[in-house]
Backbone as ProteinMPNN parsed JSONL, in Angstrom:
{"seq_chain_A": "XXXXXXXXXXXXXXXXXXXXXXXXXXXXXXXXXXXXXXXXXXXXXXXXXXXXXXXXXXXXXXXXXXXXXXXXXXXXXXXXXXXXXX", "coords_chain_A": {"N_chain_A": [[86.08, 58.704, -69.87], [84.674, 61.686, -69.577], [83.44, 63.618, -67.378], [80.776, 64.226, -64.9], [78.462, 62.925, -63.116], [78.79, 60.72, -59.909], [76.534, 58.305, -57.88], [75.711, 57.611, -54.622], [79.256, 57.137, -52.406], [80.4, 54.109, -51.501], [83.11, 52.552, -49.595], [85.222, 49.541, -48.938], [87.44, 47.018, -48.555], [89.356, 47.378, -46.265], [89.037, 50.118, -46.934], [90.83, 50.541, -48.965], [89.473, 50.603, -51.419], [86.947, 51.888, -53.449], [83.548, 52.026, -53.855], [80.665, 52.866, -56.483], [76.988, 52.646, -57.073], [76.941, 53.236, -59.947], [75.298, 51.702, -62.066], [72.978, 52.389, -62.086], [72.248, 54.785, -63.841], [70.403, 56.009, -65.258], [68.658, 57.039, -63.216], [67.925, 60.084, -62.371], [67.328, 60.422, -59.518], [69.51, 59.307, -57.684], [72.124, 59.684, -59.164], [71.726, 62.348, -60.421], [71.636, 64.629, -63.44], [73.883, 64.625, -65.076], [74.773, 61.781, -65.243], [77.636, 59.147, -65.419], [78.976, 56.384, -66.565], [81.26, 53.434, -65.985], [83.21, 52.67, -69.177], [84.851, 49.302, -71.113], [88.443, 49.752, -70.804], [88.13, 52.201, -69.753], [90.021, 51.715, -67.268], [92.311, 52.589, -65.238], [91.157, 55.977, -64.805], [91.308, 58.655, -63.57], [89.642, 60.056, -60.436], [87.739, 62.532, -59.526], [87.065, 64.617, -56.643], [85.547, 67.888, -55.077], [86.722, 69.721, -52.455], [85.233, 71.435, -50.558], [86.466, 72.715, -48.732], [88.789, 73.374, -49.011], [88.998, 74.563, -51.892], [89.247, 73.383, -53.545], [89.915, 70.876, -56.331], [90.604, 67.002, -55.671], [92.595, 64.182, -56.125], [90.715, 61.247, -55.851], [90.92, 58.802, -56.411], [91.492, 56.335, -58.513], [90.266, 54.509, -61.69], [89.402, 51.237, -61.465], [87.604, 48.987, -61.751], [84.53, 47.589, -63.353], [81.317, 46.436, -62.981], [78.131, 44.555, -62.577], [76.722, 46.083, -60.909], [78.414, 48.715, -60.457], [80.337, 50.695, -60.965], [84.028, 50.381, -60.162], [86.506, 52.055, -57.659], [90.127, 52.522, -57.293], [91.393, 53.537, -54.183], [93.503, 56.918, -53.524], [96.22, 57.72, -51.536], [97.267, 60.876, -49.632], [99.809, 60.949, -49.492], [100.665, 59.564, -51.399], [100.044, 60.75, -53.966], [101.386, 63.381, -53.233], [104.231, 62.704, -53.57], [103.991, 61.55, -56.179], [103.766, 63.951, -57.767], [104.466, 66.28, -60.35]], "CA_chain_A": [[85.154, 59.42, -69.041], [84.972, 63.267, -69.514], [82.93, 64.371, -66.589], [79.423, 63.755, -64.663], [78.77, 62.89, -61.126], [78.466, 59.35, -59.784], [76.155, 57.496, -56.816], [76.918, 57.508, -53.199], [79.739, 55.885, -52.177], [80.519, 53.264, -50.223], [84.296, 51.678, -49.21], [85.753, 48.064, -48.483], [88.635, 46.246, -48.466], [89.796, 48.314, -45.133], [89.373, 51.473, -47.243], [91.318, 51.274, -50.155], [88.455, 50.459, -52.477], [85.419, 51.994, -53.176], [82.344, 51.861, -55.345], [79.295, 53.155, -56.586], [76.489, 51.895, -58.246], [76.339, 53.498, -60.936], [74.249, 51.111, -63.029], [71.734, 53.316, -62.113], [72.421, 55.29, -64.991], [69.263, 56.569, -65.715], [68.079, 57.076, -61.853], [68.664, 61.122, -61.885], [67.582, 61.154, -58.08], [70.807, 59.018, -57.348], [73.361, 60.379, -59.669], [72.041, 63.234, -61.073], [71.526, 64.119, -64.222], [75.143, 64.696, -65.715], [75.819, 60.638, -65.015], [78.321, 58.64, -66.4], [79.123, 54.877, -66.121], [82.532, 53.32, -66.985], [82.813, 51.451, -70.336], [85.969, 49.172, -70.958], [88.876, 50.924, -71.661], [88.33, 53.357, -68.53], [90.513, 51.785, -66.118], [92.56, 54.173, -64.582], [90.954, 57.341, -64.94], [90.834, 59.506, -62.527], [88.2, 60.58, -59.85], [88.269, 63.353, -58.557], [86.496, 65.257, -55.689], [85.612, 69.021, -54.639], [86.948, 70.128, -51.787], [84.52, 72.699, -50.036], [87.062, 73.863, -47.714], [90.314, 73.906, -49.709], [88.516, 74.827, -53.248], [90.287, 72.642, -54.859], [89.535, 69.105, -56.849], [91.201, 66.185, -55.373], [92.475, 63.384, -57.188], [90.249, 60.539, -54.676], [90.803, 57.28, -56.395], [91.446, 55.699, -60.321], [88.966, 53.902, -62.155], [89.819, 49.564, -61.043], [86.686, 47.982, -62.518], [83.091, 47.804, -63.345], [80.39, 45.745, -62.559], [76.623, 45.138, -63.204], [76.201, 47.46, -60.094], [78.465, 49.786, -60.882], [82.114, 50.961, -60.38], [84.741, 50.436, -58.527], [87.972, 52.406, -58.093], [91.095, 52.287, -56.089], [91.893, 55.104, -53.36], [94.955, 56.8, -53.728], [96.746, 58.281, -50.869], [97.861, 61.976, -49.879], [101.208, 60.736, -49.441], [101.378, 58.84, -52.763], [100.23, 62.082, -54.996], [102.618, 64.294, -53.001], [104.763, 61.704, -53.785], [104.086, 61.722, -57.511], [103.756, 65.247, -58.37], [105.518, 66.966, -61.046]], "C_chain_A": [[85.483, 60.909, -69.128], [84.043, 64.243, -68.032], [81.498, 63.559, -65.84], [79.785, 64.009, -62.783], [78.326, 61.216, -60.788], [77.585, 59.089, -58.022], [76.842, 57.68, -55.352], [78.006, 56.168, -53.196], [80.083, 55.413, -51.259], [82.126, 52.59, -50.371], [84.422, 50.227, -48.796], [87.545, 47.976, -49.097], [89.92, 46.931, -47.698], [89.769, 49.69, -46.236], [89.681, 51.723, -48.357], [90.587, 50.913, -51.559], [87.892, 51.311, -52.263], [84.406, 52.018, -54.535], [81.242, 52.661, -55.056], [78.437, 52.434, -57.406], [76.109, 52.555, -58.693], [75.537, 52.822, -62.121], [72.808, 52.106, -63.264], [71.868, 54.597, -62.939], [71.537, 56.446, -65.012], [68.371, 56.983, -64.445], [68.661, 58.89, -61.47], [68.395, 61.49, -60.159], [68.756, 60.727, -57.844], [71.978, 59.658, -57.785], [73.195, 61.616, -60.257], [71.652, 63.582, -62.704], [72.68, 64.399, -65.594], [75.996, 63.032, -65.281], [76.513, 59.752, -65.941], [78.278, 56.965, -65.633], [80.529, 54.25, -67.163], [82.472, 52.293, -68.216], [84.416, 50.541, -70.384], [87.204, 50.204, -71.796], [89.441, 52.063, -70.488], [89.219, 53.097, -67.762], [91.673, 52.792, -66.283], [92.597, 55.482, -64.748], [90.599, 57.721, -63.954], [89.463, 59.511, -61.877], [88.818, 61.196, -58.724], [87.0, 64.169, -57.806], [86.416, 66.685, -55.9], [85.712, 68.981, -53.035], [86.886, 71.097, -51.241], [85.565, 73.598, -49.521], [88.435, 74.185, -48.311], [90.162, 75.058, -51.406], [89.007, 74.863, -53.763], [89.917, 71.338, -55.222], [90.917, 68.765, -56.228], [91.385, 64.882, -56.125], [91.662, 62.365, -55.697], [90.615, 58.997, -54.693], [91.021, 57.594, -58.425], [90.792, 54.793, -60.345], [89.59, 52.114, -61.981], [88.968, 48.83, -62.019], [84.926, 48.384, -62.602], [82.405, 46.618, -63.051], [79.105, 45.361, -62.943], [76.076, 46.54, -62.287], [76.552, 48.446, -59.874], [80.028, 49.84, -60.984], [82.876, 50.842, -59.669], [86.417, 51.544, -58.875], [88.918, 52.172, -56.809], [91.588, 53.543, -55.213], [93.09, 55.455, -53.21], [95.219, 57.883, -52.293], [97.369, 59.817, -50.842], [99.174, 62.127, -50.253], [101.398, 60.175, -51.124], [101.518, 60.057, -53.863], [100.735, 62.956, -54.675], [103.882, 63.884, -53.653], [105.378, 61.816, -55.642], [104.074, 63.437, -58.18], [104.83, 65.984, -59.239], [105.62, 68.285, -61.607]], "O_chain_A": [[86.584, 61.294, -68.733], [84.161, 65.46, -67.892], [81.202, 62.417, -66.193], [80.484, 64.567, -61.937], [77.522, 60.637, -61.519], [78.051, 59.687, -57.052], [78.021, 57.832, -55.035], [77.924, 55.006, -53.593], [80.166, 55.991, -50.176], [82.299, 52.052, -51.464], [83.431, 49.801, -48.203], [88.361, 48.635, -49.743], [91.059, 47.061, -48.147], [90.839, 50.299, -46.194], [89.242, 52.686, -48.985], [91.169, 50.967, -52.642], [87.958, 51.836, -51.151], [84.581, 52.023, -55.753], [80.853, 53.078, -53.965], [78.847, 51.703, -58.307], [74.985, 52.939, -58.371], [75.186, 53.512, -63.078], [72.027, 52.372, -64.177], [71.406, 55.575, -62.35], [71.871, 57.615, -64.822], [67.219, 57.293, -64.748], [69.517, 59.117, -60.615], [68.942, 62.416, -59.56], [69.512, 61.688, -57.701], [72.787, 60.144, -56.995], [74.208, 62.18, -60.671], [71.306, 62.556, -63.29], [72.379, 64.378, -66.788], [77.201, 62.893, -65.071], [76.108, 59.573, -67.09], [77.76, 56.558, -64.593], [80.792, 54.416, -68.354], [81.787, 51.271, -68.206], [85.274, 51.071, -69.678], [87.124, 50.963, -72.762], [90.548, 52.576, -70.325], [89.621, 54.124, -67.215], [91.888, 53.573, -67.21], [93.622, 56.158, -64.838], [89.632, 57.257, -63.351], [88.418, 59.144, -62.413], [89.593, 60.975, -57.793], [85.968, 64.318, -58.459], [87.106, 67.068, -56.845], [84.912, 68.316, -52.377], [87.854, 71.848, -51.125], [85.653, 74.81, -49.714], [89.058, 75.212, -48.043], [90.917, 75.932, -51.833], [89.45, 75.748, -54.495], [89.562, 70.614, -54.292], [91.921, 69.471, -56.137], [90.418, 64.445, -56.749], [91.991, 62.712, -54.563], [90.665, 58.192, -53.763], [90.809, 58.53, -59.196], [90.554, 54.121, -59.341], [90.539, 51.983, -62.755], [89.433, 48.168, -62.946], [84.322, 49.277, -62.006], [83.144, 45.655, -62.847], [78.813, 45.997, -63.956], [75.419, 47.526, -62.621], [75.856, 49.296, -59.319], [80.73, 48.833, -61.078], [82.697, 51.112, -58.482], [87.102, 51.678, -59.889], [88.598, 51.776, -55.688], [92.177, 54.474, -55.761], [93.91, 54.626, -52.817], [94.401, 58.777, -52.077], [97.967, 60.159, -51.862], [99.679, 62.974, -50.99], [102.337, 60.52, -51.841], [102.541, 60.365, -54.474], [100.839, 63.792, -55.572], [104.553, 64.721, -54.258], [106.478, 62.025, -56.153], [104.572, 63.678, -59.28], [105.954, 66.23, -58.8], [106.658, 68.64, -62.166]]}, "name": "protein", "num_of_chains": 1, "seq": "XXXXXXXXXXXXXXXXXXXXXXXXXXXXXXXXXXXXXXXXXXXXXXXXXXXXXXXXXXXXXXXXXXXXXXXXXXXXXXXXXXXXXX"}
């Protein structure tokens, strides 16, 4: 994955999931029209956020799985990438 923008998203599994459906690929009111969709291969790549008020990208989550309806990734914690930082 080199870039784009993906679908609203939505959370489960108390939080530390979440997904979009990006299937909708081709739907630029939903995603836009820089969208991507993961192929295999992708899992854990990054996703990362903008952060209006810090103006800074956030890492938000790594790439878990795909779907027919779209993506899913796993949410990573502040504490864990403080954590990891090098």
């Amino acid at each position: 994955m080199i870039g784009g923008t993906i679908g609203y998203l939505s959370s489960y599994n108390n939080n530390l999931m979440i997904s979009s459906g990006t299937a909708q690929i081709f739907n630029e009111n939903y995603q836009g029209y820089l969208a991507n969709y993961l192929q295999p291969g992708d899992s854990g790549s990054p996703l990362f956020g903008y952060n209006s008020k810090t103006k800074e990208w956030e890492l938000i989550g790594v790439t878990s799985s795909m779907s027919v309806n779209g993506n899913n990734w796993a949410v990573t914690s502040r504490d864990f990438y403080l954590r990891n930082q090098k």
